[in-house]
N, C-alpha and C positions, 0 to 999 in steps of 0.2 A: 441738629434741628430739634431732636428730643427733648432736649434741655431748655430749651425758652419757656413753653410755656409751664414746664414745674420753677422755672426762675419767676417766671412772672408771679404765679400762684403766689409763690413765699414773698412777694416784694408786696403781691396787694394784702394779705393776710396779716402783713410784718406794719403796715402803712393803718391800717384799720386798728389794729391794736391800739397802736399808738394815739389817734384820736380819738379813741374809744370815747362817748361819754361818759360821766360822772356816774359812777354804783347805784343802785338805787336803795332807796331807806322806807321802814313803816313809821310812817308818822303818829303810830299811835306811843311808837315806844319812846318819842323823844318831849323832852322837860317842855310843860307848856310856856315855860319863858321865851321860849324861841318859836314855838309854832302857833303863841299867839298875835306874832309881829304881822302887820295887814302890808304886808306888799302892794306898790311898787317901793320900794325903799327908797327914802330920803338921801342917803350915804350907807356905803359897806365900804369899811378900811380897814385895813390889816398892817400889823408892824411886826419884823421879823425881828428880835433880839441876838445880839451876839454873845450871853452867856451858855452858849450851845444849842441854842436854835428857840429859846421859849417863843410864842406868836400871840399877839393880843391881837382881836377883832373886835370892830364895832359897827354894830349895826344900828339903825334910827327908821325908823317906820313909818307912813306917811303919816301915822298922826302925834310922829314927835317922840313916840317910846322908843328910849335907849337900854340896850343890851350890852354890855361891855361882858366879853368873855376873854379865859386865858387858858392856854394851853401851856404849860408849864413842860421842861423836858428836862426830867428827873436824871433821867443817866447820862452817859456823854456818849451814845450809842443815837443819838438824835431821836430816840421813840417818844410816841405820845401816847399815857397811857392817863390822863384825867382831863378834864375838862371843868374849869369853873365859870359859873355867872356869876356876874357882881362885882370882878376885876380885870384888870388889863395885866398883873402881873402875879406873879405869886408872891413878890416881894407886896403885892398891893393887898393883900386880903385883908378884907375887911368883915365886921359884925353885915351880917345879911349876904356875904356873899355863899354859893353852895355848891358843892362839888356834883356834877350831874353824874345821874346814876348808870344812865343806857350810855358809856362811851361810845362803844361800835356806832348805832343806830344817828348819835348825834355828831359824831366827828363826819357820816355818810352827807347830813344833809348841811353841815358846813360846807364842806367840799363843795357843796351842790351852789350854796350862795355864793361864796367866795368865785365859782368859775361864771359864773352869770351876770357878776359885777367885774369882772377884774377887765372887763374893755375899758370900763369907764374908770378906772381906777389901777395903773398896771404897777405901783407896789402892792398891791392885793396877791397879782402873780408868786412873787417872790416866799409869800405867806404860804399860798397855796402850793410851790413847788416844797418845802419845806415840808409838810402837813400829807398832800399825796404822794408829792416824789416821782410824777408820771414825766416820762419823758418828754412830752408837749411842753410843760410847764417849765422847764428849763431852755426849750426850745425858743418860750415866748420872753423867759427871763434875759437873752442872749440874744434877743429881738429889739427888747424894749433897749438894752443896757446900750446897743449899738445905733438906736435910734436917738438916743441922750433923754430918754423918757425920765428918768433917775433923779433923784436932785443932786448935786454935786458931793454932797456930804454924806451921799449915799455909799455906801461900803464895800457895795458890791464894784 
């Protein structure tokens, strides 16, 4: 009888992590490109690439301003260590697009949109487990995929 409730402890402990929410970030340190977008957003999409995980996102604002950004993944280690505005791809840069400087601070408050749209949008999910890696977010990719949310040409 000792043992239940240190079992229990470690299962609610083990269960909390896992739905942890989202980091939190200082918005003073992230590129006014993105923290001048006026929420409620229009559209937030995301597209997972299969040249080792690169992820474009796009966001649209209520008043029509678009943000295309890309996370490129440099190694085959699936890390992300840049963030650009201005393109969906790294193959896509273009004149005006800019690599942002606060990664950390800005990859914290992607996360943050990407999980806050991705009901209405569940390849968002897909973007997002990629990018976090949190075990919810596979949980909901293994949700969606079984639900047939996916489009068929979808990969996964």
């Amino acid at each position: 009888m000792g043992y239940r409730p240190s079992i229990l402890l470690v299962v609610v402990v083990l269960i909390s992590w896992i739905i942890r929410p989202p980091s939190s970030y200082d918005r003073s340190e992230i590129d006014k490109r993105l923290t001048s977008l006026e929420e409620p957003f229009k559209e937030v999409s995301a597209d997972y690439y299969q040249d080792g995980g690169s992820v474009s996102i796009k966001i649209v604002d209520k008043n029509d301003t678009l943000l295309k950004i890309a996370l490129p993944v440099i190694d085959l280690d699936g890390s992300y260590e840049q963030i650009y505005f201005g393109a969906y791809h790294i193959d896509d840069l273009e004149e005006g697009c800019i690599e942002v400087e606060n990664f950390a601070e800005t990859k914290l408050m992607l996360e943050d949109i990407l999980y806050g749209y991705s009901k209405e949008n569940p390849s968002v999910d897909i973007a997002l487990g990629a990018i976090r890696g949190r075990l919810i977010d596979y949980v909901r990719i293994m949700y969606h995929k079984k639900m047939g949310h996916y489009d068929e040409k979808d990969p996964l």
